[in-house]
CHARMM internal coordinates of N, CA and C (Angstrom, degrees):
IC EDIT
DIST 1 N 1 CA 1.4456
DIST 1 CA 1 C 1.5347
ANGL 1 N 1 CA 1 C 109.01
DIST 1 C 2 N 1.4618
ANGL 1 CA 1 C 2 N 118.94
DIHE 1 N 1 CA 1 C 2 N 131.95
DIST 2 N 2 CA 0.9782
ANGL 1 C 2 N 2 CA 104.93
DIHE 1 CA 1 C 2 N 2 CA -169.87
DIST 2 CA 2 C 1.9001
ANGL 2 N 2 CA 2 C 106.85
DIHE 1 C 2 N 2 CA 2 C -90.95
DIST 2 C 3 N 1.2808
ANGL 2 CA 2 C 3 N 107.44
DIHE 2 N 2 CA 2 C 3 N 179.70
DIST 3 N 3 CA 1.5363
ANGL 2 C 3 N 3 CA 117.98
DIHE 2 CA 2 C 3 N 3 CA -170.66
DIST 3 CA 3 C 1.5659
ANGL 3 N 3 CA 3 C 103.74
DIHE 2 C 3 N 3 CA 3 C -102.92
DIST 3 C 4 N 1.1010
ANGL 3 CA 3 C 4 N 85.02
DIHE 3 N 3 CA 3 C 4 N 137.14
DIST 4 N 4 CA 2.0885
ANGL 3 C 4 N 4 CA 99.56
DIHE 3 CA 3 C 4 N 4 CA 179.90
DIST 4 CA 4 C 2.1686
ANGL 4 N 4 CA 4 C 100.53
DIHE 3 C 4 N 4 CA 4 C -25.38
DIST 4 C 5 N 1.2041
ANGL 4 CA 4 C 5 N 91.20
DIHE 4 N 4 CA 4 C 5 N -76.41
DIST 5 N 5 CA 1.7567
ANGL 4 C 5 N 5 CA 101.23
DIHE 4 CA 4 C 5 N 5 CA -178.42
DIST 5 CA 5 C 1.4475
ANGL 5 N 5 CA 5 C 115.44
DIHE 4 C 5 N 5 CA 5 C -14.40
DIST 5 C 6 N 2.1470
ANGL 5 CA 5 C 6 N 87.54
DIHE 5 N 5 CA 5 C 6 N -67.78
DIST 6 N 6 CA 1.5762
ANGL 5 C 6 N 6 CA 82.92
DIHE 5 CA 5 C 6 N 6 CA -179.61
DIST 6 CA 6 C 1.5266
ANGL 6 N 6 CA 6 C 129.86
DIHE 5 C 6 N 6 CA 6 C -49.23
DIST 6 C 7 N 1.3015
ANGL 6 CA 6 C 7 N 93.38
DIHE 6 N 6 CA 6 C 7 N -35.31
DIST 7 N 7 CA 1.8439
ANGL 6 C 7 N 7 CA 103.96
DIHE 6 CA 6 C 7 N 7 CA -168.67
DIST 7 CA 7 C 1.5220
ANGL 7 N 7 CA 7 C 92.53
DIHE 6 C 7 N 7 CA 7 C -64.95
DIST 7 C 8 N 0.9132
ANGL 7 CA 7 C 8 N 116.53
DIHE 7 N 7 CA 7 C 8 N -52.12
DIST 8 N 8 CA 2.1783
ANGL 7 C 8 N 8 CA 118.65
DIHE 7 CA 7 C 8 N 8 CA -159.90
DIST 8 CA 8 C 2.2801
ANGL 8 N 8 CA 8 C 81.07
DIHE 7 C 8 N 8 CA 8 C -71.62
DIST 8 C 9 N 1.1298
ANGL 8 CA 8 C 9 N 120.17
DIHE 8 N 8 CA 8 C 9 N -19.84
DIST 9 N 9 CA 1.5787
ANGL 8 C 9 N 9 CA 109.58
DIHE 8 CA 8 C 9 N 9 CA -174.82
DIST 9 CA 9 C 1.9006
ANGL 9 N 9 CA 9 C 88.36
DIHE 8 C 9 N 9 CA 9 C -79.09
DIST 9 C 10 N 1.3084
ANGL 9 CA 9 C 10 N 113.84
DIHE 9 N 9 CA 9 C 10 N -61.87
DIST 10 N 10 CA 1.2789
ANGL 9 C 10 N 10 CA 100.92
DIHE 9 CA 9 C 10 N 10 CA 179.00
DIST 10 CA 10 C 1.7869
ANGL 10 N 10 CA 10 C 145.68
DIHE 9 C 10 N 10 CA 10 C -43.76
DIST 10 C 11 N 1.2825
ANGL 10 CA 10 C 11 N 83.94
DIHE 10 N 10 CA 10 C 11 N -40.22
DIST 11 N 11 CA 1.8220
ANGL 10 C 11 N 11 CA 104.63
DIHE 10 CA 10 C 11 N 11 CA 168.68
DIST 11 CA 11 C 1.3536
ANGL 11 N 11 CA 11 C 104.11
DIHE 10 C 11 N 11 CA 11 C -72.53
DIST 11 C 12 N 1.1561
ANGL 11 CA 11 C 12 N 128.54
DIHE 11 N 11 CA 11 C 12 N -40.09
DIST 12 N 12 CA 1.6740
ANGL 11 C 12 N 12 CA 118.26
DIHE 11 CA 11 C 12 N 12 CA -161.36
DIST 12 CA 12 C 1.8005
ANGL 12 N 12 CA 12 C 98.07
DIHE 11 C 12 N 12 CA 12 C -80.93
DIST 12 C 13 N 1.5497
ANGL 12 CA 12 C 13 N 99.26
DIHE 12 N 12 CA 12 C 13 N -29.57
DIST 13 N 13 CA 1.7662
ANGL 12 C 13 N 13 CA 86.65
DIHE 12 CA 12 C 13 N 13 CA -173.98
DIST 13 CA 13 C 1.5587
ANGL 13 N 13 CA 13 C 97.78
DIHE 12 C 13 N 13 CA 13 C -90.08
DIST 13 C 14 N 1.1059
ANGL 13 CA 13 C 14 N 119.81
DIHE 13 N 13 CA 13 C 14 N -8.47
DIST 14 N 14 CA 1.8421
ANGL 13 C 14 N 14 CA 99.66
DIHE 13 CA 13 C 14 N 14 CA -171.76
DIST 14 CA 14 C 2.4053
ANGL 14 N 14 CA 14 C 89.53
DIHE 13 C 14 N 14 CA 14 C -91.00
DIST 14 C 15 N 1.0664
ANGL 14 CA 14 C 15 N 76.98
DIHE 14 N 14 CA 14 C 15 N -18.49
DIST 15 N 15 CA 2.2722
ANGL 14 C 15 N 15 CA 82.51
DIHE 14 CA 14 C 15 N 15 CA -172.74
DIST 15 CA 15 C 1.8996
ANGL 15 N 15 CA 15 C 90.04
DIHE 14 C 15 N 15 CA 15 C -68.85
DIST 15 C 16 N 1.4493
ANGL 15 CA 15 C 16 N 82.91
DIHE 15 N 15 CA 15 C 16 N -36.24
DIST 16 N 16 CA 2.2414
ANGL 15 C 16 N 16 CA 70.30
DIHE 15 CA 15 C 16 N 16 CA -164.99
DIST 16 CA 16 C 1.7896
ANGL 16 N 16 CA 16 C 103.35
DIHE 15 C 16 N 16 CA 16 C -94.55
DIST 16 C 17 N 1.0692
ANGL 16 CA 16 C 17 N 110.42
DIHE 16 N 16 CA 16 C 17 N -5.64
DIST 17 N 17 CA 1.5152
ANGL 16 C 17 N 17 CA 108.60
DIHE 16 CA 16 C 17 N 17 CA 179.11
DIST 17 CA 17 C 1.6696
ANGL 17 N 17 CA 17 C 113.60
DIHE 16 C 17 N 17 CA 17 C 78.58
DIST 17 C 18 N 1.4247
ANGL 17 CA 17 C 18 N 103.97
DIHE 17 N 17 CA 17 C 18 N 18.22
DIST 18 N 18 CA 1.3761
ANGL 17 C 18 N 18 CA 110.13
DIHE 17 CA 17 C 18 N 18 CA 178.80
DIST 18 CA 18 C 1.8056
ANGL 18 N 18 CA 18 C 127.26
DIHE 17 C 18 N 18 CA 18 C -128.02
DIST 18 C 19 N 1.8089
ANGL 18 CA 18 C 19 N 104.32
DIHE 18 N 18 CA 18 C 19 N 105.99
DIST 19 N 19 CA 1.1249
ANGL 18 C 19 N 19 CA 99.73
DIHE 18 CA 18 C 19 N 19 CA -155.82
DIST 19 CA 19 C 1.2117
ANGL 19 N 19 CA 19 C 111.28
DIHE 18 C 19 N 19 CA 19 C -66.73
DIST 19 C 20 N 1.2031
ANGL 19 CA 19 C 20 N 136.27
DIHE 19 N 19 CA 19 C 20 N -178.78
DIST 20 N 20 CA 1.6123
ANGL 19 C 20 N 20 CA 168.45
DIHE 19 CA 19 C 20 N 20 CA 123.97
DIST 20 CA 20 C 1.4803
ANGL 20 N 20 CA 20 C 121.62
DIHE 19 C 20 N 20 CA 20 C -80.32
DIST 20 C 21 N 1.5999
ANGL 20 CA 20 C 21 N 80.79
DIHE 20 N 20 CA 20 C 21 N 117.70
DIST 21 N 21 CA 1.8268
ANGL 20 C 21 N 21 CA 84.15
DIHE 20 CA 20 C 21 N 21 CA -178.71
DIST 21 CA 21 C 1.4642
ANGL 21 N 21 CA 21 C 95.59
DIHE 20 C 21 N 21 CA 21 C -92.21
DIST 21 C 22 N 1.3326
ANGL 21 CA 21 C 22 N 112.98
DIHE 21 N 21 CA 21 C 22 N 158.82
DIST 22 N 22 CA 1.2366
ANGL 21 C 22 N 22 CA 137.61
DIHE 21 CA 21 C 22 N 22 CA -154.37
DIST 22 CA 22 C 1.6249
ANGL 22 N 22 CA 22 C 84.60
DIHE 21 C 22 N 22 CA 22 C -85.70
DIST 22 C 23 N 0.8840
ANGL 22 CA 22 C 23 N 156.46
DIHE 22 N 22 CA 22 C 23 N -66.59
DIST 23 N 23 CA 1.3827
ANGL 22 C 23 N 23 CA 138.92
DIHE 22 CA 22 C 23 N 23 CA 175.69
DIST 23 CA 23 C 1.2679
ANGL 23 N 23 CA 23 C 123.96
DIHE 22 C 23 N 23 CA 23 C -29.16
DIST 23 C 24 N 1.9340
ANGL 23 CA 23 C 24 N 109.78
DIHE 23 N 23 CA 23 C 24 N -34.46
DIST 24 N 24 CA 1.6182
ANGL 23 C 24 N 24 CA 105.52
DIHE 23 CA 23 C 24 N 24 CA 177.24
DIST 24 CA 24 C 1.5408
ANGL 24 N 24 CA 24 C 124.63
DIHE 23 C 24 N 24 CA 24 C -86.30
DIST 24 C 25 N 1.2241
ANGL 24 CA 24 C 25 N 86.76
DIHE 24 N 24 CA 24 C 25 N 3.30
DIST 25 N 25 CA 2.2551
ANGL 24 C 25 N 25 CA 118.73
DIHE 24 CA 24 C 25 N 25 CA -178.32
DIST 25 CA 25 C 1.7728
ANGL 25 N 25 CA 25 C 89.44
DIHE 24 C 25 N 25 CA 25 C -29.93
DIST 25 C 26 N 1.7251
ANGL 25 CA 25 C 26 N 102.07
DIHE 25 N 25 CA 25 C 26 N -64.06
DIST 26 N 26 CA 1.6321
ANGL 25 C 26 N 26 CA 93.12
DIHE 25 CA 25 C 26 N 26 CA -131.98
DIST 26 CA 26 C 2.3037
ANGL 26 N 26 CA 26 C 89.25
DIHE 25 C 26 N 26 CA 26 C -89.32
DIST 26 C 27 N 1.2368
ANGL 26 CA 26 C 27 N 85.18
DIHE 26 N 26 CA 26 C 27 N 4.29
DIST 27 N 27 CA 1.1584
ANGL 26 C 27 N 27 CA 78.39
DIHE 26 CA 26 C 27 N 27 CA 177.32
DIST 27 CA 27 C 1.7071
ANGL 27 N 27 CA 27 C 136.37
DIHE 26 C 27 N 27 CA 27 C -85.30
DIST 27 C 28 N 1.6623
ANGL 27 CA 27 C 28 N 91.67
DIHE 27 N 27 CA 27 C 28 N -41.39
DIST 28 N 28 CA 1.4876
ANGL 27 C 28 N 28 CA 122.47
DIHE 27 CA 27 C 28 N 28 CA 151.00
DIST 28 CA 28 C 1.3289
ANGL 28 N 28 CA 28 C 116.37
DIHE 27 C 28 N 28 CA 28 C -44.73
DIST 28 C 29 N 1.3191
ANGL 28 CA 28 C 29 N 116.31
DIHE 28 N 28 CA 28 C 29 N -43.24
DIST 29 N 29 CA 1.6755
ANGL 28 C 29 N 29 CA 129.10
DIHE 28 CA 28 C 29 N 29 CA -164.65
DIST 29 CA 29 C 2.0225
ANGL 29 N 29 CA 29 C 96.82
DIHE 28 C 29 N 29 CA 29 C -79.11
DIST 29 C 30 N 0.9596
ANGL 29 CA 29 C 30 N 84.10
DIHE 29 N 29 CA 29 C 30 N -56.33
DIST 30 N 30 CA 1.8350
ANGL 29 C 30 N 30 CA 92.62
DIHE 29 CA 29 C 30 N 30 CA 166.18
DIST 30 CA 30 C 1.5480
ANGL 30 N 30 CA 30 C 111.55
DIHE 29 C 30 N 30 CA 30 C -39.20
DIST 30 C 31 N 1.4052
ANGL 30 CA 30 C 31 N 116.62
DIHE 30 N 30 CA 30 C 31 N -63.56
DIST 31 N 31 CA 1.0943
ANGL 30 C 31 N 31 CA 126.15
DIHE 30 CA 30 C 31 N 31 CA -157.75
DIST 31 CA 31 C 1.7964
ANGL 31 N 31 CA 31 C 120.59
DIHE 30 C 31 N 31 CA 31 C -55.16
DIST 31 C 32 N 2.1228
ANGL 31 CA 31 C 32 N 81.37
DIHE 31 N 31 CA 31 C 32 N -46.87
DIST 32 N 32 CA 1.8856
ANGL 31 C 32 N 32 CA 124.88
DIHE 31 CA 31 C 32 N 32 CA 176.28
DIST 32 CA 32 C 2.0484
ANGL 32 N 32 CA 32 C 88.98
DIHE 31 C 32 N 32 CA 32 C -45.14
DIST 32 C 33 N 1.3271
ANGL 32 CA 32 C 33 N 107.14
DIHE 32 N 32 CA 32 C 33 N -55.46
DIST 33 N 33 CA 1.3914
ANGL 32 C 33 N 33 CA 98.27
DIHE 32 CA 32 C 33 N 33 CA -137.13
DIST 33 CA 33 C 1.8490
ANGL 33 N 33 CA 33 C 88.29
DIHE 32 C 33 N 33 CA 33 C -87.36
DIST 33 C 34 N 1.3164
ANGL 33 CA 33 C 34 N 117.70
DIHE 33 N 33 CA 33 C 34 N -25.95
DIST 34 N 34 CA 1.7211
ANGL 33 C 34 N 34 CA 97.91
DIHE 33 CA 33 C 34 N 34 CA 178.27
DIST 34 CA 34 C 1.7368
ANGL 34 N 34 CA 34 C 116.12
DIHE 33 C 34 N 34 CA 34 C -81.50
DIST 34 C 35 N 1.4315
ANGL 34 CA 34 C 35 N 118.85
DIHE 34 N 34 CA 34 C 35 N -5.12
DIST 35 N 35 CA 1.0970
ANGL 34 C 35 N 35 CA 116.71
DIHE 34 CA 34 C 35 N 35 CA 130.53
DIST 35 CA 35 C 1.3474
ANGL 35 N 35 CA 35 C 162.37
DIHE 34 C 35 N 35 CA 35 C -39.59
DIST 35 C 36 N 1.2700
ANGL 35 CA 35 C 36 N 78.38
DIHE 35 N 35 CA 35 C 36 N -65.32
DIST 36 N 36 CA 1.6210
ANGL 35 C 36 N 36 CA 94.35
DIHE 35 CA 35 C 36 N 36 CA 170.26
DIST 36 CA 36 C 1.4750
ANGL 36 N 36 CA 36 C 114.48
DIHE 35 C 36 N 36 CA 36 C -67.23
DIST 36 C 37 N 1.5692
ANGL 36 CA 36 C 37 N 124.71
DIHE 36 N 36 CA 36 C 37 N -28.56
DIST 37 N 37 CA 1.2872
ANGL 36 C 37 N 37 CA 143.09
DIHE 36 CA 36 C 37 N 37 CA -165.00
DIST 37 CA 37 C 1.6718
ANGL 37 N 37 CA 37 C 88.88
DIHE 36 C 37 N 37 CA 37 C -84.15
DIST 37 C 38 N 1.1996
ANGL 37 CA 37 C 38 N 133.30
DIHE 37 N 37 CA 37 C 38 N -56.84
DIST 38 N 38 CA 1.4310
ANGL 37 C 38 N 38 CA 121.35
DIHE 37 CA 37 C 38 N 38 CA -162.57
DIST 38 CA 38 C 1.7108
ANGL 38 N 38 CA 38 C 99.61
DIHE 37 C 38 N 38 CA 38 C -78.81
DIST 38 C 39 N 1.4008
ANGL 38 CA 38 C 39 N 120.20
DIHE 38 N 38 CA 38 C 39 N -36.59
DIST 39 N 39 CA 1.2888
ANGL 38 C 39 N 39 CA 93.84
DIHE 38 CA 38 C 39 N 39 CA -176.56
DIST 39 CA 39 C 2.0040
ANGL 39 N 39 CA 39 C 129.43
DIHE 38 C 39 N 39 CA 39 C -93.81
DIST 39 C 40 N 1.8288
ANGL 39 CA 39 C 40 N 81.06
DIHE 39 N 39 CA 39 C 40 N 24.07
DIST 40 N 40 CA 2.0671
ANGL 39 C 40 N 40 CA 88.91
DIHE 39 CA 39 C 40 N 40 CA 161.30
DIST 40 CA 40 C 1.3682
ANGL 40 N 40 CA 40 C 91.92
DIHE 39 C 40 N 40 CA 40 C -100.44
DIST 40 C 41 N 1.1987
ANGL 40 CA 40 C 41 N 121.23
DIHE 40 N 40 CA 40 C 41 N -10.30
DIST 41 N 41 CA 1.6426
ANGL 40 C 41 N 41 CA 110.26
DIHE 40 CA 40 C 41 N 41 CA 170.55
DIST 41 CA 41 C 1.7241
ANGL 41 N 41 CA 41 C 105.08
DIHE 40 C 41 N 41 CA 41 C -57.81
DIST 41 C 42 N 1.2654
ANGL 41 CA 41 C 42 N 123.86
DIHE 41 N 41 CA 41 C 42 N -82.86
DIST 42 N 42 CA 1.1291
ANGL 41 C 42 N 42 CA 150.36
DIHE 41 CA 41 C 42 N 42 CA 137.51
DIST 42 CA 42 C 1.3265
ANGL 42 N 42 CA 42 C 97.89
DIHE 41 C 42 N 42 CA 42 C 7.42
DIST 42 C 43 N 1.3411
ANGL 42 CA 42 C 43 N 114.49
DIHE 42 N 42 CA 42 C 43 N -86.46
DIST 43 N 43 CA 1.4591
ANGL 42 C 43 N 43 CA 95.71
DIHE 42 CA 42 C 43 N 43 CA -177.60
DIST 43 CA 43 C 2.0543
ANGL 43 N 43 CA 43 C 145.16
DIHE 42 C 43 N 43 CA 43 C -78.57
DIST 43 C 44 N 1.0801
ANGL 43 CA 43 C 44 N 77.66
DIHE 43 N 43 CA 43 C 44 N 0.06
DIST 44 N 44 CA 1.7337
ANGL 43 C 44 N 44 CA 103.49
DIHE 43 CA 43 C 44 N 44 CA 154.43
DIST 44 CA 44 C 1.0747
ANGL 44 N 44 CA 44 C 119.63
DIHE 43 C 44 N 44 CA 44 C -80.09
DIST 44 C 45 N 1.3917
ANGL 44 CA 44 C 45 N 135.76
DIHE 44 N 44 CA 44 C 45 N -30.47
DIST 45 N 45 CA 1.3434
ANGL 44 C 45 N 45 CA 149.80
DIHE 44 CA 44 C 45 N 45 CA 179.89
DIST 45 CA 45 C 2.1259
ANGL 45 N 45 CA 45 C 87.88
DIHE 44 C 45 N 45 CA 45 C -32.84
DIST 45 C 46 N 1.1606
ANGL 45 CA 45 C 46 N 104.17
DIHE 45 N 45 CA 45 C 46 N 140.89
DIST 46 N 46 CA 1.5645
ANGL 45 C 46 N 46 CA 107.46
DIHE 45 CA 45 C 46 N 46 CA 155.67
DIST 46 CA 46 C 1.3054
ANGL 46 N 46 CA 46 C 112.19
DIHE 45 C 46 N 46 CA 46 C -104.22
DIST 46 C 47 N 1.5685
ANGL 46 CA 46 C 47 N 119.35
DIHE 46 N 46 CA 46 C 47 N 137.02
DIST 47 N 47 CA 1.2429
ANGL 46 C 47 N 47 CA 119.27
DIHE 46 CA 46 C 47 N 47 CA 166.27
DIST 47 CA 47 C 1.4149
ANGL 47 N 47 CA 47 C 114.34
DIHE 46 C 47 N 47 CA 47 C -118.25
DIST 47 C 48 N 1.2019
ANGL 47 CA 47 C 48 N 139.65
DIHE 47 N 47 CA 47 C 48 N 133.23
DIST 48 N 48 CA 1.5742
ANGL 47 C 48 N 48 CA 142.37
DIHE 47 CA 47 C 48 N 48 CA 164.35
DIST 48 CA 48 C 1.8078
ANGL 48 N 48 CA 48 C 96.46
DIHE 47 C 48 N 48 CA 48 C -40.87
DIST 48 C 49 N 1.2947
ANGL 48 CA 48 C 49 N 93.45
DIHE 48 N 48 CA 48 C 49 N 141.13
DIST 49 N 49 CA 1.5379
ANGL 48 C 49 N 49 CA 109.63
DIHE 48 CA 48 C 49 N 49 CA 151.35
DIST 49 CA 49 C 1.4499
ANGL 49 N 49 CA 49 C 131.67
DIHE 48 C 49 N 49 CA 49 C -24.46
DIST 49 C 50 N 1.3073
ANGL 49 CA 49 C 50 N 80.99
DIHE 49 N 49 CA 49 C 50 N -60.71
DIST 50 N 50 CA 2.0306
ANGL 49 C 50 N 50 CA 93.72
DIHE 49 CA 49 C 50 N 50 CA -170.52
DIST 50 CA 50 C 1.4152
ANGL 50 N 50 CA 50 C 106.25
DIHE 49 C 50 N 50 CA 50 C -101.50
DIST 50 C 51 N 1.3739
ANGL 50 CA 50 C 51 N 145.01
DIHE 50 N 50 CA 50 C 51 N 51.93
DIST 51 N 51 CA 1.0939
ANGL 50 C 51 N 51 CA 163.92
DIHE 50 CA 50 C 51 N 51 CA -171.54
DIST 51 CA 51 C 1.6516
ANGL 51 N 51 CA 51 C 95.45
DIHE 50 C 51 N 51 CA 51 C -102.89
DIST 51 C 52 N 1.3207
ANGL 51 CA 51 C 52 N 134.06
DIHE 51 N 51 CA 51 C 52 N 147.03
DIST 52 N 52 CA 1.6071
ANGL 51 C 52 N 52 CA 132.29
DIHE 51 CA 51 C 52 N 52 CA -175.47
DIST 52 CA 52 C 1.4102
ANGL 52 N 52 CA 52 C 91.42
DIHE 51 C 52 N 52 CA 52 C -117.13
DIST 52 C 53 N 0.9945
ANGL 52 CA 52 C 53 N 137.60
DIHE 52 N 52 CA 52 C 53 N -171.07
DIST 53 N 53 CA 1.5671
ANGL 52 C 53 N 53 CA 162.13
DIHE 52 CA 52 C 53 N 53 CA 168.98
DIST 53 CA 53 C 1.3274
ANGL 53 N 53 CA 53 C 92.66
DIHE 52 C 53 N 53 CA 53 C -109.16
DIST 53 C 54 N 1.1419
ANGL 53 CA 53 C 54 N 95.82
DIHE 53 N 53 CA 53 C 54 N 155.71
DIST 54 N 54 CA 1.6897
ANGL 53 C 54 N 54 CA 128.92
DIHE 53 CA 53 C 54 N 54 CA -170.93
DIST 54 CA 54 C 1.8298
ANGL 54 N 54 CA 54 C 94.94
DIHE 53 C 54 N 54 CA 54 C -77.16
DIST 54 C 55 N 1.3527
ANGL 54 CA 54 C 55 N 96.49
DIHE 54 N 54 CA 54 C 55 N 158.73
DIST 55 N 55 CA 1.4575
ANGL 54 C 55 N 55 CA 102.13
DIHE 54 CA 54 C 55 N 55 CA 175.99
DIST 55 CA 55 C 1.8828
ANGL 55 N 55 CA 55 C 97.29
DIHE 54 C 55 N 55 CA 55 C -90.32
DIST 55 C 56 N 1.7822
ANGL 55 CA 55 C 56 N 94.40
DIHE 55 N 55 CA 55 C 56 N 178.68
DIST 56 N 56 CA 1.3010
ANGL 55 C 56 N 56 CA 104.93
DIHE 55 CA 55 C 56 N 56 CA -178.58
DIST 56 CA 56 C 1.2190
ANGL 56 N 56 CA 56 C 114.33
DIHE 55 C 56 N 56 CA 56 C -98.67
DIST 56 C 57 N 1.3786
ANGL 56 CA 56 C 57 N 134.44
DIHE 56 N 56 CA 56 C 57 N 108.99
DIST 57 N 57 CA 1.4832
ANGL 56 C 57 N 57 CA 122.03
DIHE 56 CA 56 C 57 N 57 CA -179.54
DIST 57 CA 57 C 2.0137
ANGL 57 N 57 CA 57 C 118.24
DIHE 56 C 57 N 57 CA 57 C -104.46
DIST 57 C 58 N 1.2437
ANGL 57 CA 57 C 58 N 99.65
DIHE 57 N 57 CA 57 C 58 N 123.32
DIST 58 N 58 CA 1.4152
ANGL 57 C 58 N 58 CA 95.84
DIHE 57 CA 57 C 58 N 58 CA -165.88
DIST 58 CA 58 C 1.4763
ANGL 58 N 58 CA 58 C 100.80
DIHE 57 C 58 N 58 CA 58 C -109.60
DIST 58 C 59 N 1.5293
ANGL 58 CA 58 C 59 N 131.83
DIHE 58 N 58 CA 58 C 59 N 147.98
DIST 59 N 59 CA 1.1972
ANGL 58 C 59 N 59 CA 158.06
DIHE 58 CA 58 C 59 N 59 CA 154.55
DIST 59 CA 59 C 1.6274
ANGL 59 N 59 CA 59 C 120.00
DIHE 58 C 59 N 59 CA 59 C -35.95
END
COOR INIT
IC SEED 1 N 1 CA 1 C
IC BUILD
C-alpha cells in the first residue's frame, strides 16, 4: 500500500510533467517530510490578534 507522500510525489510529478526516478523517491520523500514538519511548526506558531505584518523592504 502505498503512503500518502508517495501518492502527493506521484500527482505532483505527473501535474508538473516532471518525472522522478525511482532512485530520487526516498530522497524527495525526505525532503516532502522536513518540510512539511517545519511548516506545522510555523503553523502552530500562536499569534495574538492584534499582531501587524511586517513591512515591505525592497533592495
Amino acid at each position: 500500500m502505498a503512503e500518502p507522500l508517495d501518492d502527493y510525489i506521484d500527482a505532483v510529478s505527473k501535474a508538473l510533467a516532471l518525472p522522478v526516478d525511482e532512485a530520487w523517491r526516498p530522497a524527495v520523500r525526505a525532503n516532502l517530510e522536513v518540510s512539511l514538519r517545519l511548516g506545522r511548526l510555523v503553523d502552530e506558531f500562536a499569534l495574538p490578534d492584534e499582531t501587524e505584518p511586517a513591512p515591505i523592504f525592497t533592495a
